[in-house]
Structures are given as C-alpha cells and as structure tokens.
DOLOTOR-903371 format. One record per residue (C-alpha): x, y, z; residue in one letter. Coordinates in pm, whole numbers, plus 50000, padded with zeros to 5 digits. Each point is the difference from the previous one (the first is absolute). Example, Ala and Ser with C-alpha at 12.3 -4.5 7.8 and 13.67 -1.06 7.14 Angstrom:
# DOLOTOR-903371
512304955050780A 501375034449934S 
This chain:
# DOLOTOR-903371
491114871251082X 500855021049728X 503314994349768X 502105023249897X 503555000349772X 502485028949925X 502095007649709X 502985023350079X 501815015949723X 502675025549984X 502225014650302X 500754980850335X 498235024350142X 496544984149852X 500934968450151X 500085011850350X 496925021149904X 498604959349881X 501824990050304X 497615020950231X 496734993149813X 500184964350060X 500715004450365X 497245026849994X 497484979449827X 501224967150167X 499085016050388X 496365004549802X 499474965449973X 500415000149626X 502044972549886X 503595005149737X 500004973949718X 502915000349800X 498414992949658X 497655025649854X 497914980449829X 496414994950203X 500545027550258X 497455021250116X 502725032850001X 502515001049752X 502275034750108X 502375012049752X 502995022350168X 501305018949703X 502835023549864X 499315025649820X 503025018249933X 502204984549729X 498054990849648X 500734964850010X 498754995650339X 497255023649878X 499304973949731X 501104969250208X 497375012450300X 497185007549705X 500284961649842X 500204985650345X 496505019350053X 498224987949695X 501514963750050X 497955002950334X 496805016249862X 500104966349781X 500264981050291X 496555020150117X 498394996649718X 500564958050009X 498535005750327X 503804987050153X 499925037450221X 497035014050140X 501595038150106X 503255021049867X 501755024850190X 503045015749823X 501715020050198X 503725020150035X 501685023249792X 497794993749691X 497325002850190X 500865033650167X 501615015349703X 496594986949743X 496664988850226X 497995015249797X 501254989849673X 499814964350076X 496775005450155X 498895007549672X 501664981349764X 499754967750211X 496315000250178X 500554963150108X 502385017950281X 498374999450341X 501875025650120X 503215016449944X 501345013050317X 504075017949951X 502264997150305X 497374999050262X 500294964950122X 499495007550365X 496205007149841X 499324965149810X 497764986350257X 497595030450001X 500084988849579X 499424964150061X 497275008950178X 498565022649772X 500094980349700X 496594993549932X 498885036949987X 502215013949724X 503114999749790X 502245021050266X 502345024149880X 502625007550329X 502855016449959X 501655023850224X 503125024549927X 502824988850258X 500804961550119X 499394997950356X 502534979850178X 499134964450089X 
C-alpha cells in the first residue's frame, strides 16, 4: 500500500483542499502518515500569493527535494496557488518535482497514476468546486 503525507501552507482554504485529498486518496487504498519522512508521496499544498509565503512555500519545497535525494521521499507533488500561478517555473528550476499540478485536486489520482511516465505539468484556469 502506498504512503502518502501532505504539507498545507497558506489560506484555510488549502486545508480543506488537504482535507479532501486525504479523504480522496484514503478511499484509494493509499495510506496518510503523518511524518514525511519515508513516504512514497510527499504533496505540497502551496500559496503563492504573498512573498513570504512565496518564499516560505519555495524552502518548504527544497527541504523536501532533500528529503528525495536521502532517498526519505520517493515522489513530490506541489500543488495550489504556487503551483497554478508558476508550474512551469518550478518545473524547471526544480526537476526533482514529480509533478506540479495548481488547484486541480479533484485530478490527483489520474497524477498518481501517471507518475512513472513523465514530470506532469497540470494546471487548469478556474478551481472547480469540491
């Protein structure tokens, strides 16, 4: 069974949005550890809207990527505001991101399952109710 662990930063609305990925990925079968260290899916639910949540989100995600590196994650998703606002940018400037997905949590399965074909870029314009 696959582990996963969630960071939520930023607005109470990213912990209902960390709320609902839990439950999502809990129906799945995949199993919520509270620690992030040795989990097979380390998600990151960002803000991206003030600069020192900017900068609080960005050393978060390299304190992670360490955590990869040491082989203590296996797969990053960073997701939310940061996310939506700069997928691309990250994807770039941090390849050890598995995918970077914006606001589109009702779409993290479809990710999860896809991990092992690409880095996956998914972002979409408007947050669809949950």
């Amino acid at each position: 069974m696959a582990t996963f662990s969630i960071i939520s930063l930023g607005c109470p609305r990213n912990l209902v949005d960390s709320e609902y990925i839990i439950n999502k990925l809990h129906k799945e079968g995949l199993q919520f550890k509270q620690d992030i260290e040795g989990v097979d899916i380390a998600i990151i639910n960002t803000c991206g809207f003030i600069k020192e949540a900017k900068e609080e989100a960005i050393d978060i995600i390299l304190d992670v990527v360490d955590l990869k590196k040491k082989g203590r994650v296996k797969k990053i998703i960073v997701g939310g505001c940061l996310g939506q606002r700069y997928g691309r940018e990250l994807m770039e400037e941090i390849p050890q991101l598995d995918a970077v997905m914006g606001i589109n949590w009702d779409q993290i399965l479809d990710v999860i399952k896809n991990f092992n074909e690409k880095k996956i870029l998914k972002v979409r314009r408007e947050r669809k109710l949950l």
